[in-house]
LOTILO-342545 format. One record per residue (C-alpha): residue in one letter; x, z, y; residue number from 1. Coordinates in steps of 0.05 Angstrom, whole numbers, plus 5000, padded with zeros to 4 digits. Each point is the difference from the previous one (the first is absolute). Layout:
<atoms>
  rest  east    up  north   nr
     a     X     Z      Y  NUM
...
</atoms>
This chain:
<atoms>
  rest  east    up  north   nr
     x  5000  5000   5000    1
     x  5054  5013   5051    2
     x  5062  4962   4977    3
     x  5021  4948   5056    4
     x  5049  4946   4995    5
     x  5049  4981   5053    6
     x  5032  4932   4988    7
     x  4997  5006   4923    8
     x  5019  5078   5001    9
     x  4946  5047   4972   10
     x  4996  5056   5035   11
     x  4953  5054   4964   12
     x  4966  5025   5068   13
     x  5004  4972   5063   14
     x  5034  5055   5032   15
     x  5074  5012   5017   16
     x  5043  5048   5036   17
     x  5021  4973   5070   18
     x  5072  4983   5002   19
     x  5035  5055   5040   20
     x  4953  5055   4992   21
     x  5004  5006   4926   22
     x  5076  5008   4991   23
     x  5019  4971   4919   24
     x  4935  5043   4977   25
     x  5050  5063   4982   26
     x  4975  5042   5066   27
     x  4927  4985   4979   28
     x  5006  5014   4926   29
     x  4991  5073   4994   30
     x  4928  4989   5043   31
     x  4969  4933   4967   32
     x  5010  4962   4938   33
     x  5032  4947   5015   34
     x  4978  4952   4938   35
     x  4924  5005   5042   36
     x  5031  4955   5052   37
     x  4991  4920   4992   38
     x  5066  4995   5036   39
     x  5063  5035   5044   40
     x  5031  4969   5063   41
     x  5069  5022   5000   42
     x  5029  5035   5060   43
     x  5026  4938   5046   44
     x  5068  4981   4966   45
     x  5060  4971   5035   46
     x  5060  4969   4977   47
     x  5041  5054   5029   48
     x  4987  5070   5002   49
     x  4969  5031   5070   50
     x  4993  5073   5014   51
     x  4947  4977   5048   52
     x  4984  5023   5074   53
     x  5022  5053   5031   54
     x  4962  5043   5035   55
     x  4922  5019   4992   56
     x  4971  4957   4944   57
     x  4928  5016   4992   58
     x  4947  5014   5054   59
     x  4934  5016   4999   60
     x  4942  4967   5045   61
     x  4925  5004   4993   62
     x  4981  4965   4933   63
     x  5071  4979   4991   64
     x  5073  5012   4993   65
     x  5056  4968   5028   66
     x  5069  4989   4961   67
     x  5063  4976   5026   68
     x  5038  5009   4928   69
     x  5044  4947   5007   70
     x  4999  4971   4932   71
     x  5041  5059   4967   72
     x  5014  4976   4929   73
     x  5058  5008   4952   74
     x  5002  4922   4991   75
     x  4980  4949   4947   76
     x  5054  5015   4953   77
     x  4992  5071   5006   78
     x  4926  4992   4990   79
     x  5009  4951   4942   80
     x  5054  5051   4967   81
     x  4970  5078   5012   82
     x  4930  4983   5014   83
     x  4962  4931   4967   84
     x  4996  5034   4925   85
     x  4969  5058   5032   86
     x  4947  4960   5024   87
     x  4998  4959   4940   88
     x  4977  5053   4955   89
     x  4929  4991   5030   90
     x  4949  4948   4998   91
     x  4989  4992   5070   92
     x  5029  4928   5027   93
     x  5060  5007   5031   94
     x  5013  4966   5071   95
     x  5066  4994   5035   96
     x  4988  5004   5065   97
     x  5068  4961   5038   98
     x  5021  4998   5070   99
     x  5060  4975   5032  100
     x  5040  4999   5069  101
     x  5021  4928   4993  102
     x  4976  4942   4957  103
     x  5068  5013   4952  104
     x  4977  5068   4987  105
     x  4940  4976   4972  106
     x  5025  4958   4960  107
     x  5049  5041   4968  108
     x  4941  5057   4987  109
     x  4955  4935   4965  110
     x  5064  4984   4953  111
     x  5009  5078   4981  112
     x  4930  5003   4981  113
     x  4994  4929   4968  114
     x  5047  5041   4948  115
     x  4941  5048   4983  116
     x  4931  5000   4960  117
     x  4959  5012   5076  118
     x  4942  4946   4999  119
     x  4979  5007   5074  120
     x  5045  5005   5058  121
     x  4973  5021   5066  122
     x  5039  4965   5054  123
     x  4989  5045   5064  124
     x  5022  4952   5066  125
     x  4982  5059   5045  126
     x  5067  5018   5007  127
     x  5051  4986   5057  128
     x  5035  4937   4995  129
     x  5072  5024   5031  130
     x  5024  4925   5005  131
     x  4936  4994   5057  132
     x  5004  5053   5039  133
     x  4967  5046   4951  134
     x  4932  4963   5010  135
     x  4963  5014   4941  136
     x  5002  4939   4944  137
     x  4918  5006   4990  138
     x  4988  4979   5075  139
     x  5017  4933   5009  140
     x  4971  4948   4941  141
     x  5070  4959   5007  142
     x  5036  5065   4981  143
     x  4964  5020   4951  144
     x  4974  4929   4968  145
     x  5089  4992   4994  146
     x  5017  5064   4967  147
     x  4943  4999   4954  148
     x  5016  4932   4984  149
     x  5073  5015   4974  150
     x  4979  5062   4964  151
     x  4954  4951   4965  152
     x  5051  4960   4972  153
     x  5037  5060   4975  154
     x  4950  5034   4960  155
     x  4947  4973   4945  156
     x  4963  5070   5006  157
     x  4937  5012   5033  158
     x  5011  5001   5077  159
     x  4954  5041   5043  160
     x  5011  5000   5068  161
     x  4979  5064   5042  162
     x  4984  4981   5069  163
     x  5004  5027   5071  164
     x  4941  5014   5032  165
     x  5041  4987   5067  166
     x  5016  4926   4975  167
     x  4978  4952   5060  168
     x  4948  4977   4965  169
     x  4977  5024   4929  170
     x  4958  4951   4978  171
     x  5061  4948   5017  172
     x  5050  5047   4961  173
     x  4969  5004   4940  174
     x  4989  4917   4998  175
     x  5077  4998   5020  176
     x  5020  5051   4940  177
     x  4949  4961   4949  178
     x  5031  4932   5022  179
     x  5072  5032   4992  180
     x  4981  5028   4928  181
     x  4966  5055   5005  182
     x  4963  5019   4936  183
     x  4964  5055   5032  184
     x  4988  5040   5059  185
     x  4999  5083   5016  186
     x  4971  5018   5058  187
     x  5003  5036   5062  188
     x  5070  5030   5007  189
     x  5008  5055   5054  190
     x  4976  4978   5075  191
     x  5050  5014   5053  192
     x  4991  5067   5042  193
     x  5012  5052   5052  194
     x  4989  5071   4998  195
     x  5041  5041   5063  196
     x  5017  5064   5016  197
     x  4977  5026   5052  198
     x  5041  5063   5009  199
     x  5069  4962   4990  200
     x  4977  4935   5042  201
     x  5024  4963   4946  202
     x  4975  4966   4939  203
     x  4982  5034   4936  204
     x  5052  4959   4949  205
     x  5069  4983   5025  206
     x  4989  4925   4982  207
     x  4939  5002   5049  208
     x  4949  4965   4961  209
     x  4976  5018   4933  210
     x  4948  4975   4945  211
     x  4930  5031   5002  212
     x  4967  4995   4942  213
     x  4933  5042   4972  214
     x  4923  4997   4999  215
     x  5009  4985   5071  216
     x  5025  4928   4991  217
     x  4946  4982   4948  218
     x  4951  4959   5036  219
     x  5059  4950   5026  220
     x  5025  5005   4931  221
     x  4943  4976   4974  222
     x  4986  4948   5046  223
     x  5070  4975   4985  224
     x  4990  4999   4932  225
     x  4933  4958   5008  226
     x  5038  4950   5042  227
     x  5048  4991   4955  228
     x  4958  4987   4941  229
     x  4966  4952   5044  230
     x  5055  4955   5004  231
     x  5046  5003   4940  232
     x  4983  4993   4925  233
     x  5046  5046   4961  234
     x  4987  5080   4977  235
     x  4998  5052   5063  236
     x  5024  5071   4997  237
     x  4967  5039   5050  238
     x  5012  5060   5036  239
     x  4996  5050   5073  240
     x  4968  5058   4996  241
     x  4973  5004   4934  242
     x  4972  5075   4994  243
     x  4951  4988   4939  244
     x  4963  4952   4953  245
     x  4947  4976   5052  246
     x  5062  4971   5047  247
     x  5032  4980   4940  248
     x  4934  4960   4978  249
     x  4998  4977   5072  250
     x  5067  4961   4989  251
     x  4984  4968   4944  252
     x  4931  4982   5021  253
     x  5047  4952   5068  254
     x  5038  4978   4947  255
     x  5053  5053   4969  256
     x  5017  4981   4921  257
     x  5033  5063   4999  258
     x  5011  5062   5065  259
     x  5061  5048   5007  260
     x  4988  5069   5020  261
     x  5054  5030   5049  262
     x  4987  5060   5046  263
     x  4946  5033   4963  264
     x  5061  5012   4951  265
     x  5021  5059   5043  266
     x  4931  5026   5008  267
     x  4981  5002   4931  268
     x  5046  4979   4950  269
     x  4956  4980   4952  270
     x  4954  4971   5042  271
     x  5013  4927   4964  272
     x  4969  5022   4934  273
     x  4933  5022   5042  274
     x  4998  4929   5030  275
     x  5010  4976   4931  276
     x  4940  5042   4973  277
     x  4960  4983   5061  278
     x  5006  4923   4985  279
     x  4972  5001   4937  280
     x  4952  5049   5004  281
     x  4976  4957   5066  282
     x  5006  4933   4945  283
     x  4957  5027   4952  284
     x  4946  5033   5048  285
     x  4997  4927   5029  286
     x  5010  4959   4932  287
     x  5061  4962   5019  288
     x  5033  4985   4939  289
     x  5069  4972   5028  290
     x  5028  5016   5080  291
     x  5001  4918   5006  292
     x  4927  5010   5016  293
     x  5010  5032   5056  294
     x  5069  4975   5018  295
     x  5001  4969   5065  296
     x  4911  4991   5003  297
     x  5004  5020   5086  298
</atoms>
């Protein structure tokens, strides 16, 4: 009743752990059992290690948080080596979630993880591209149709890409990332904010801006999501602000094959096995056999 497929992957629910805000699965363990889960976003991975920002790294806002974490990760190889047969002991899908400073580093990550048994990678061109400025490579559609054009000739795996929701235009990104070779799409990534101190005169995170994410962003989420599937033919993963089973019906109702769940993680961390008992207690009150009823009917 809930299995999904993305691109020829069968997931066994349509709900995943948000890349970032579900570590490898080890912090969560001891609260949630992890073999519930249709799939796990790994923390963003990067060719090299980063410690990550300094300074604050998580605010909170009304019906949000911010987070300025800075992509803190041990790197690929560390991941692949200390971490990947931990998360391989479970059922859930496992998605590597890659980023990158420069086109090369991408690259290099794809090739490390071409090596291993991961079915789905997660291509996340929010970050900075150093080599312009540190303009992020989700904004522009040239940027991002060229890097997730050469990651497509490096890899035969699935290739999500997880887009900005501070692109230029979204509905133009996501035809630029299909046409490049995109397989799928995850959607939205953080959206760019400000919180201040008002006592110090002076910005809350040292890097000035920082991603909001939370219940707050849901209803542009959503309407993201619903352009999107407007315009492009290939599995959506949606997500922003996901709190419970009625948002997470509400994605896949614009068009969401499958939803990640991020900051309601911290809340309650085993909030993703409620929304996965909500979903299919909501199926059978309503008769729907499969989610592709529903998938995508606004």
């Amino acid at each position: 009743m809930l299995k999904v497929n993305i691109c020829g992957v069968e997931l066994k629910n349509p709900v995943i752990g948000a890349s970032g805000t579900f570590g490898f699965g080890r912090e969560f363990e001891p609260y949630v059992d992890l073999n519930k889960l249709g799939g796990i976003s790994t923390k963003g991975l990067t060719y090299f290690k980063k410690d990550g920002n300094p300074g604050r790294r998580i605010h909170e806002t009304p019906s949000g948080i911010m987070n300025s974490i800075g992509l803190q990760n041990p790197s690929i190889s560390e991941f692949i080596k200390n971490d990947l047969d931990f998360m391989k002991q479970f059922s859930a899908e496992i998605i590597a979630n890659v980023g990158g400073a420069q086109l090369e580093d991408y690259l290099k990550s794809i090739e490390l993880i071409n090596e291993t048994d991961v079915k789905i990678i997660e291509l996340n061109i929010s970050c900075p591209n150093v080599k312009e400025g540190g303009m992020a490579f989700g904004i522009k559609c040239d940027t991002a149709f060229n890097v997730v054009q050469e990651v497509r000739k490096k890899t035969d795996k699935v290739l999500m890409v997880k887009l900005s929701p501070n692109a230029e235009n979204i509905k133009e990104m996501a035809r630029a990332c299909v046409e490049a070779g995109a397989d799928s799409l995850s959607l939205v990534n953080t959206f760019n904010a400000l919180a201040i101190d008002i006592y110090k005169r002076k910005p809350i995170f040292r890097n000035v801006t920082a991603g909001l994410s939370g219940p707050a962003i849901k209803p542009i989420a959503l309407r993201m999501v619903k352009d999107v599937h407007d315009v492009v033919d290939v599995p959506i993963v949606g997500m922003g602000g996901i709190m419970n089973w009625e948002d997470a019906i509400e994605f896949i109702m614009v068009g969401s094959t499958a939803i990640q769940v991020g900051t309601a993680n911290f809340i309650k961390p085993d909030i993703m096995v409620d929304i996965i008992d909500g979903i299919e207690k909501f199926m059978i009150k309503e008769n729907i056999k499969s989610l592709e009823e529903i998938t995508g009917i606004i």
